[in-house]
OpenMM code with the backbone's topology and positions (N, CA, C; nanometers):
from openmm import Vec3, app, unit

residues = "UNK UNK UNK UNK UNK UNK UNK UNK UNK UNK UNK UNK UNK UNK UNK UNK UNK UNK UNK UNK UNK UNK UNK UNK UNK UNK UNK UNK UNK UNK UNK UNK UNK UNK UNK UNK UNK UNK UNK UNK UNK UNK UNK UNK UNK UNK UNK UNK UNK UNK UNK UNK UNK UNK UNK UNK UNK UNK UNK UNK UNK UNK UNK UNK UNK UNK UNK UNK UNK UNK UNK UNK UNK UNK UNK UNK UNK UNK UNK UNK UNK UNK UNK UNK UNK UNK UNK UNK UNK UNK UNK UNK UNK UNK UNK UNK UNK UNK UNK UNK UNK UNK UNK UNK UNK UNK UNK UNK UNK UNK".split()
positions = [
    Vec3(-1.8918, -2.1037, 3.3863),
    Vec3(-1.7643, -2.0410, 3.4142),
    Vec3(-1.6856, -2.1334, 3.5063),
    Vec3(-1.5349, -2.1262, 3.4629),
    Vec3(-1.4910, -2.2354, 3.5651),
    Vec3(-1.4414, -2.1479, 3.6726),
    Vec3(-1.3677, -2.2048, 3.7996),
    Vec3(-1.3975, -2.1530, 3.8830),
    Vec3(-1.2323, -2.0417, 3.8855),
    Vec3(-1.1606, -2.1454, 3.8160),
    Vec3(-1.0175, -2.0175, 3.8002),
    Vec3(-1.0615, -1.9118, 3.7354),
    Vec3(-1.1299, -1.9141, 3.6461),
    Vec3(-1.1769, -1.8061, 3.5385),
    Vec3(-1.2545, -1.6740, 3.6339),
    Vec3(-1.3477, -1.7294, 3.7487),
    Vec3(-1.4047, -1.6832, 3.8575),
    Vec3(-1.2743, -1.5847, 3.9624),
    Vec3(-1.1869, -1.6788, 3.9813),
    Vec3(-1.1006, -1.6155, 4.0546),
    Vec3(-1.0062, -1.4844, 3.9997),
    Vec3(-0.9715, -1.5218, 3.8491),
    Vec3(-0.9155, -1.4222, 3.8278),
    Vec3(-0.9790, -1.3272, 3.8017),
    Vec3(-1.1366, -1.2567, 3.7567),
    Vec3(-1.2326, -1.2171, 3.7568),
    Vec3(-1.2083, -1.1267, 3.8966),
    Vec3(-1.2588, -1.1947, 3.9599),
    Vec3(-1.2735, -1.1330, 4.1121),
    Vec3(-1.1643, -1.0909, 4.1348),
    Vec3(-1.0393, -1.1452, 4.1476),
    Vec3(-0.8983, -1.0723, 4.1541),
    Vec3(-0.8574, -0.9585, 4.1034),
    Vec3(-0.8844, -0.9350, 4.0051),
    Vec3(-0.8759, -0.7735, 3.8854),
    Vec3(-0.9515, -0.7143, 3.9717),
    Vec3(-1.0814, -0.7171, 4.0524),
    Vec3(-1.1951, -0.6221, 4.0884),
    Vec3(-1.1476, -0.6038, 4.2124),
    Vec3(-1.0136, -0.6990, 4.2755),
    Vec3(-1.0333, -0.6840, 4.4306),
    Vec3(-0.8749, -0.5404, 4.4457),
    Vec3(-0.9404, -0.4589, 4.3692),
    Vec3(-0.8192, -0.3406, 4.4212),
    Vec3(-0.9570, -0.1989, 4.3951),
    Vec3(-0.8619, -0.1312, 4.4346),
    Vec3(-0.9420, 0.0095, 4.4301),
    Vec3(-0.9727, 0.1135, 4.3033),
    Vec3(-0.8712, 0.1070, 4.2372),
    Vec3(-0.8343, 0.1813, 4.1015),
    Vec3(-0.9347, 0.0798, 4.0000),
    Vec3(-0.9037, -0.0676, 4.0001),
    Vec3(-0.9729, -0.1003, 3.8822),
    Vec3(-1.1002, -0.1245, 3.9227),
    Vec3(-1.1296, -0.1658, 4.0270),
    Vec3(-1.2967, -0.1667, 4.0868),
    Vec3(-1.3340, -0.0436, 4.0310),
    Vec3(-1.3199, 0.0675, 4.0755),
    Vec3(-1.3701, 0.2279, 3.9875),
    Vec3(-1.3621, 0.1934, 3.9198),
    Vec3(-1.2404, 0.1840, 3.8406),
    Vec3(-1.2603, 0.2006, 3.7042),
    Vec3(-1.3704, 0.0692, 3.6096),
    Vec3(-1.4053, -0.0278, 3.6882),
    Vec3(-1.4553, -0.1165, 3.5546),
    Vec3(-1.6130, -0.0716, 3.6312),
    Vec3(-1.6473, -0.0155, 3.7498),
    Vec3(-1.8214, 0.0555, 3.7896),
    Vec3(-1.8192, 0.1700, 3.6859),
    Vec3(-1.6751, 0.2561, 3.6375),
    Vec3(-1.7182, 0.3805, 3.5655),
    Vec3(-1.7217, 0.3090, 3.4473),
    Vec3(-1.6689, 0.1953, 3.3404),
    Vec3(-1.7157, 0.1258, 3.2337),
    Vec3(-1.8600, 0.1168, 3.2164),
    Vec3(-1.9220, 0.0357, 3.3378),
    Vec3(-2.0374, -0.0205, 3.3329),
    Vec3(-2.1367, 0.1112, 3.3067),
    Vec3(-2.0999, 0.2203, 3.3777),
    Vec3(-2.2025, 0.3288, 3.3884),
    Vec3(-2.2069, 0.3820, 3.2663),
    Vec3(-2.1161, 0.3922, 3.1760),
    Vec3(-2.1099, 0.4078, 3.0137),
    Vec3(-2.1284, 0.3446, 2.8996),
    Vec3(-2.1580, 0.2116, 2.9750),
    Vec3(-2.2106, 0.1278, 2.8264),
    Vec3(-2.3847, 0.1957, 2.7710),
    Vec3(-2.3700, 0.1999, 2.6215),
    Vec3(-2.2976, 0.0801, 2.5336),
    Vec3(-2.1226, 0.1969, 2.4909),
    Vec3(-2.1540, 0.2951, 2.5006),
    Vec3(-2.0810, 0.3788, 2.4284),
    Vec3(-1.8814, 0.3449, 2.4456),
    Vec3(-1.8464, 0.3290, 2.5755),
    Vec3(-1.7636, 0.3398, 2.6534),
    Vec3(-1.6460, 0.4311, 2.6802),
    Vec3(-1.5674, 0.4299, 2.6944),
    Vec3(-1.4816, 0.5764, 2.7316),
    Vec3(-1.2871, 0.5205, 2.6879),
    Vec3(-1.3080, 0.6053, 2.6136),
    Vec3(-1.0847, 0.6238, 2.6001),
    Vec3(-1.0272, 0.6388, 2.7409),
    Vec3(-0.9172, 0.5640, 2.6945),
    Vec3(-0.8466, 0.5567, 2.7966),
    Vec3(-0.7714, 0.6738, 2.8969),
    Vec3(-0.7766, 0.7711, 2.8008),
    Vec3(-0.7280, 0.8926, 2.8487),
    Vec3(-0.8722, 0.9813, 2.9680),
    Vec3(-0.9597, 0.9397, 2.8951),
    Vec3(-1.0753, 0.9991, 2.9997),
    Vec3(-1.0967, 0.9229, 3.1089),
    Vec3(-1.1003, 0.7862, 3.1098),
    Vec3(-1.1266, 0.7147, 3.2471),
    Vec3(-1.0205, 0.7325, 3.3350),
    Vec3(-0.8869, 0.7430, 3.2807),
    Vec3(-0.7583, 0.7992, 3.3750),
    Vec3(-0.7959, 0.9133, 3.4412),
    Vec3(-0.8585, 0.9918, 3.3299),
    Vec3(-0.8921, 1.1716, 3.4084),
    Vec3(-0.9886, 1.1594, 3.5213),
    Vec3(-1.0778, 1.0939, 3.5057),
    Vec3(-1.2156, 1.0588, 3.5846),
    Vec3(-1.1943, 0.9847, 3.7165),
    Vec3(-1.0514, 0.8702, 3.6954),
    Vec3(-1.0256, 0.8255, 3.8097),
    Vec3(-0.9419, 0.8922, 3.8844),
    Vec3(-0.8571, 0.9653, 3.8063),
    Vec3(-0.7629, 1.0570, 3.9071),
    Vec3(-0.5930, 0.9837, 3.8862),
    Vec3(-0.6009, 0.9219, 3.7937),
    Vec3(-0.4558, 0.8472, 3.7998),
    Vec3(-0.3472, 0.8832, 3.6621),
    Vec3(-0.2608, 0.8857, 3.6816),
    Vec3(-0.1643, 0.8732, 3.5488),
    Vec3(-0.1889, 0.7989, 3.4593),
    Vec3(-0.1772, 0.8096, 3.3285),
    Vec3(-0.2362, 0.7195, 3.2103),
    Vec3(-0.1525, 0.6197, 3.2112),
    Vec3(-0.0002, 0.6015, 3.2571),
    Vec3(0.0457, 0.4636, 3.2730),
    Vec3(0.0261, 0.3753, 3.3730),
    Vec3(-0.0248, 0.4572, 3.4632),
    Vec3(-0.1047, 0.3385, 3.5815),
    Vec3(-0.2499, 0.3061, 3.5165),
    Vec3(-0.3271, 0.3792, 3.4827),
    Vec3(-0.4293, 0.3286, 3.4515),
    Vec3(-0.4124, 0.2773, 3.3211),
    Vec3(-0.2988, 0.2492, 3.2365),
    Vec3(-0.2579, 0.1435, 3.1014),
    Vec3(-0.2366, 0.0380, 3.1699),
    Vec3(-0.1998, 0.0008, 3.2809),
    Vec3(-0.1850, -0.0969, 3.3732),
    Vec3(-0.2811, -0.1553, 3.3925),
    Vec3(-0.3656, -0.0859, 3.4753),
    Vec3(-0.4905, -0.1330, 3.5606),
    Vec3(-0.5899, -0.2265, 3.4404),
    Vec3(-0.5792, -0.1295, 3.3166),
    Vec3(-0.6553, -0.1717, 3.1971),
    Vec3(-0.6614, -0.2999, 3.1529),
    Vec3(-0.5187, -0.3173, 3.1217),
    Vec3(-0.4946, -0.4904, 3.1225),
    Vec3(-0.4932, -0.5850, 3.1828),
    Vec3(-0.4881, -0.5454, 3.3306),
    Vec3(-0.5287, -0.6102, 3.4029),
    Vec3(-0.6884, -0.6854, 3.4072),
    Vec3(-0.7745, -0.5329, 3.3642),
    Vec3(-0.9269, -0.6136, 3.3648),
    Vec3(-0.9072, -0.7043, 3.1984),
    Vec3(-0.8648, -0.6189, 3.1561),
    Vec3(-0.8713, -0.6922, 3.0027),
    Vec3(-0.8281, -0.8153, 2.9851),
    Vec3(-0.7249, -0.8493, 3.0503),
    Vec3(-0.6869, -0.9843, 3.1042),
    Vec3(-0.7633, -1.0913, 3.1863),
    Vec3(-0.8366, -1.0247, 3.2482),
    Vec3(-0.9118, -1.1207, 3.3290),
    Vec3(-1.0936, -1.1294, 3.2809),
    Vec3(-1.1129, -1.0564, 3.1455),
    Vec3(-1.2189, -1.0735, 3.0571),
    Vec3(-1.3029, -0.9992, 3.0723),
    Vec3(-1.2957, -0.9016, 3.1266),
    Vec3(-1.3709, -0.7928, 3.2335),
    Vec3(-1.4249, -0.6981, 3.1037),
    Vec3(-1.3246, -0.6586, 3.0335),
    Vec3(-1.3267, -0.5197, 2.9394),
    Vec3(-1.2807, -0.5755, 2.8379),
    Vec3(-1.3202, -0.4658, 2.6917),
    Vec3(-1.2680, -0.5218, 2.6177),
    Vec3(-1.1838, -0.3926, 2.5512),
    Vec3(-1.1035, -0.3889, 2.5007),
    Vec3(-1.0874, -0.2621, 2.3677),
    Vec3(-1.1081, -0.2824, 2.2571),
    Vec3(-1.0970, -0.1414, 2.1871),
    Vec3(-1.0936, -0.1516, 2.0344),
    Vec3(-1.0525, 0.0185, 1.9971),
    Vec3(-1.0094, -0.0074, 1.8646),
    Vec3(-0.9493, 0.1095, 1.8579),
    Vec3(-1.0067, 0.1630, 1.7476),
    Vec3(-1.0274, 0.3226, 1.8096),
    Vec3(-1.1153, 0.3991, 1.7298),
    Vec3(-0.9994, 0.5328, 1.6943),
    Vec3(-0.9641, 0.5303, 1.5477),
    Vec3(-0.8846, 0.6129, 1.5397),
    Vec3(-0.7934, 0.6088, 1.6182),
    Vec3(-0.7234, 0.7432, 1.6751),
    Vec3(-0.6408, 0.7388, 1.7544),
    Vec3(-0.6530, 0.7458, 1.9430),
    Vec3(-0.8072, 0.6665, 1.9241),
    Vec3(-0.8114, 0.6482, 2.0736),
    Vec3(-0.8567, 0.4726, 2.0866),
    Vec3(-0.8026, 0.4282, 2.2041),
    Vec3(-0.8460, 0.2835, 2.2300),
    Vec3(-0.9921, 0.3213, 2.3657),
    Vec3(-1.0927, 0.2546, 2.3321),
    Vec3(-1.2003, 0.2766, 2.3422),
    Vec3(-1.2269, 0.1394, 2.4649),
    Vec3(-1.2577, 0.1814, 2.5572),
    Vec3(-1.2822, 0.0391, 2.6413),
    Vec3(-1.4306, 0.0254, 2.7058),
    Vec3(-1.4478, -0.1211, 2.7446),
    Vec3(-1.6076, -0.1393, 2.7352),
    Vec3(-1.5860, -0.1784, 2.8052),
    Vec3(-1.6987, -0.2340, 2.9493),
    Vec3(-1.7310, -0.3302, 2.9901),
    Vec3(-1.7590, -0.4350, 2.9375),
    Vec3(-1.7270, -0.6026, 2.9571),
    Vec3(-1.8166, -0.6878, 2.9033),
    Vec3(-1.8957, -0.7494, 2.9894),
    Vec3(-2.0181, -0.7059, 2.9525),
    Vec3(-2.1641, -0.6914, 3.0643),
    Vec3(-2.2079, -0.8654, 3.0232),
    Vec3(-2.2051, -0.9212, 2.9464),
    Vec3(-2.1377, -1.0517, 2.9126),
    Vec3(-2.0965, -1.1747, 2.9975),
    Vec3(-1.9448, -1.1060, 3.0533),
    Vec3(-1.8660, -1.1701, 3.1093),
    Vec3(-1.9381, -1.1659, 3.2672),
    Vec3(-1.9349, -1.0035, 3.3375),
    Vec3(-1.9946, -0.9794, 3.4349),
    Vec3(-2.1363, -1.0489, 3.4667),
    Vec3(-2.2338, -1.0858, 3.3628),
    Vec3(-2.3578, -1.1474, 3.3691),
    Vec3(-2.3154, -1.2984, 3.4270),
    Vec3(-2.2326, -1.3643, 3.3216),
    Vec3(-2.1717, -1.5080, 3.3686),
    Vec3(-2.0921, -1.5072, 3.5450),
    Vec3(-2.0163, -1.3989, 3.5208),
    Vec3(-1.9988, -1.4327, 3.7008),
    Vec3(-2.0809, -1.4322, 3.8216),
    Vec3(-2.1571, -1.2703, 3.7638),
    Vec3(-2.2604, -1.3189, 3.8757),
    Vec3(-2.3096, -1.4561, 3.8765),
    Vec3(-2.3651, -1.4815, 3.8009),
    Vec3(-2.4618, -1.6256, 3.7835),
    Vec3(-2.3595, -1.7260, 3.8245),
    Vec3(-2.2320, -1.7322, 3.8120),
    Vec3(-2.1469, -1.8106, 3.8742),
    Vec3(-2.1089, -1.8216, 4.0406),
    Vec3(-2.1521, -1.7030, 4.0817),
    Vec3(-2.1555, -1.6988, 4.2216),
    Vec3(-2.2445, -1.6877, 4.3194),
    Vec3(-2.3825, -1.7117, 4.2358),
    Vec3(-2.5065, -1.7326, 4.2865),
    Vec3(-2.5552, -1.8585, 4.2394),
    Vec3(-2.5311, -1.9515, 4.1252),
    Vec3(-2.5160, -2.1014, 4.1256),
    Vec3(-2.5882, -2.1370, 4.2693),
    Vec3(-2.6830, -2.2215, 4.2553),
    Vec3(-2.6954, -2.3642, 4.4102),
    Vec3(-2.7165, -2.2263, 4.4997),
    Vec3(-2.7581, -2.0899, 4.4908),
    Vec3(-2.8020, -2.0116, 4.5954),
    Vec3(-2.8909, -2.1031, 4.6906),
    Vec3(-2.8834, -2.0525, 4.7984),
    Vec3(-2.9942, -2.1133, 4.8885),
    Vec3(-3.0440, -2.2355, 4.8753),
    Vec3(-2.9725, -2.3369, 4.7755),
    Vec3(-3.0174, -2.4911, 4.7534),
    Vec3(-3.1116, -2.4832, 4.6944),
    Vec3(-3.2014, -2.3707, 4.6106),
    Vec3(-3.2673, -2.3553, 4.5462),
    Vec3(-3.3834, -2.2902, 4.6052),
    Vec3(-3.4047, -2.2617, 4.7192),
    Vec3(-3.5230, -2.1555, 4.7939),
    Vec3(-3.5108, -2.0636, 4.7450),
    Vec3(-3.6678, -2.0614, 4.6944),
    Vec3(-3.7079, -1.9023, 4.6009),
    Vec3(-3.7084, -1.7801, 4.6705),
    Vec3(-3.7794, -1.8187, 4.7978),
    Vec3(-3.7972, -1.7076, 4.8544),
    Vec3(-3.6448, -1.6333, 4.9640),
    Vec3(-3.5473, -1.7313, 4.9551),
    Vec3(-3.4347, -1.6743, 4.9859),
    Vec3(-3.3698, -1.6149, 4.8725),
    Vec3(-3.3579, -1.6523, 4.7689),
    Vec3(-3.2645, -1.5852, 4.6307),
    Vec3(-3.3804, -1.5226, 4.5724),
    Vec3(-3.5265, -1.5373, 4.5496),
    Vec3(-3.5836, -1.4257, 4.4867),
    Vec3(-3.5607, -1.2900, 4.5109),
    Vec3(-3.5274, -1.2231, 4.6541),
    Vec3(-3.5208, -1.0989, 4.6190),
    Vec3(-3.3769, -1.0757, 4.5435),
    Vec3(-3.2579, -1.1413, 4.5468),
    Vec3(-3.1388, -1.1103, 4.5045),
    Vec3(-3.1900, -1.0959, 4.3544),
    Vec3(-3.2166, -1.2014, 4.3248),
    Vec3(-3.2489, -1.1991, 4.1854),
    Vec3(-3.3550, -1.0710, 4.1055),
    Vec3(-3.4545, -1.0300, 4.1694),
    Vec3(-3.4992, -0.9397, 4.1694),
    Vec3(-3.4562, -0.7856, 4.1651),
    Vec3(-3.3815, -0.8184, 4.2711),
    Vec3(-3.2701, -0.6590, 4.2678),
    Vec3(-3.1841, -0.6952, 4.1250),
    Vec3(-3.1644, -0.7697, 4.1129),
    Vec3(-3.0274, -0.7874, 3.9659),
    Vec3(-3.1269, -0.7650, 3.8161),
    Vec3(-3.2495, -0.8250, 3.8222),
    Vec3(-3.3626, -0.8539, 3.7457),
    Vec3(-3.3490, -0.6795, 3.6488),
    Vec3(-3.3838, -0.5416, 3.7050),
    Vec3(-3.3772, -0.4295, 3.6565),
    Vec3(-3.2307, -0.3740, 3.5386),
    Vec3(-3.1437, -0.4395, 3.5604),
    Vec3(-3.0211, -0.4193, 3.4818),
    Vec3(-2.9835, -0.4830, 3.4058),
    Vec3(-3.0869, -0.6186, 3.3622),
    Vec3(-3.0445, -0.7037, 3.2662),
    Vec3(-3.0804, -0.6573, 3.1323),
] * unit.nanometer
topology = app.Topology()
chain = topology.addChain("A")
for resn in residues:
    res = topology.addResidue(resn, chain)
    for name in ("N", "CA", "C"):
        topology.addAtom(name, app.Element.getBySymbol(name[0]), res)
């Protein structure tokens, strides 16, 4: 991952509305949730959260697709896998026993 790709990544996540909203993605994969329900769930107007949406979708976070007459959004657990690993890169200069437990805690969700 390059490192702009990193930034804008992290940038989409660094607000409040889409941080929720792309932890309530993740908690629903594989299935994922219309846009009208993650608005309900977060508490926001469906044109702010049509906002927020593209925002992650823009920055590679989520993806859509459209199911009938609902657009269906996912996490891409994918993309999220590559950043982490992009920001744990050269951890600890390579000491196991400093990044083994990180890695360990991450190890259960892969």
């Amino acid at each position: 991952m390059e490192t702009t790709t990193a930034i804008a990544a992290l940038a989409a996540l660094a607000q409040d509305t889409r941080l929720a909203t792309f932890r309530l993605l993740v908690q629903h994969e594989p299935d994922g949730m219309a846009a009208g329900e993650i608005a309900h769930q977060i508490a926001v107007p469906q044109n702010t959260m049509s906002a927020h949406l593209a925002t992650l979708t823009r920055a590679g976070l989520i993806n859509a697709e459209r199911r009938s007459r609902s657009i269906i959004y996912r996490a891409d657990l994918g993309r999220l896998r590559t950043l982490m690993l992009f920001l744990v890169k050269d951890c600890c200069q390579g000491s196991s026993d400093l990044c083994g437990p990180l890695i360990a805690e991450l190890a259960p969700c892969a």
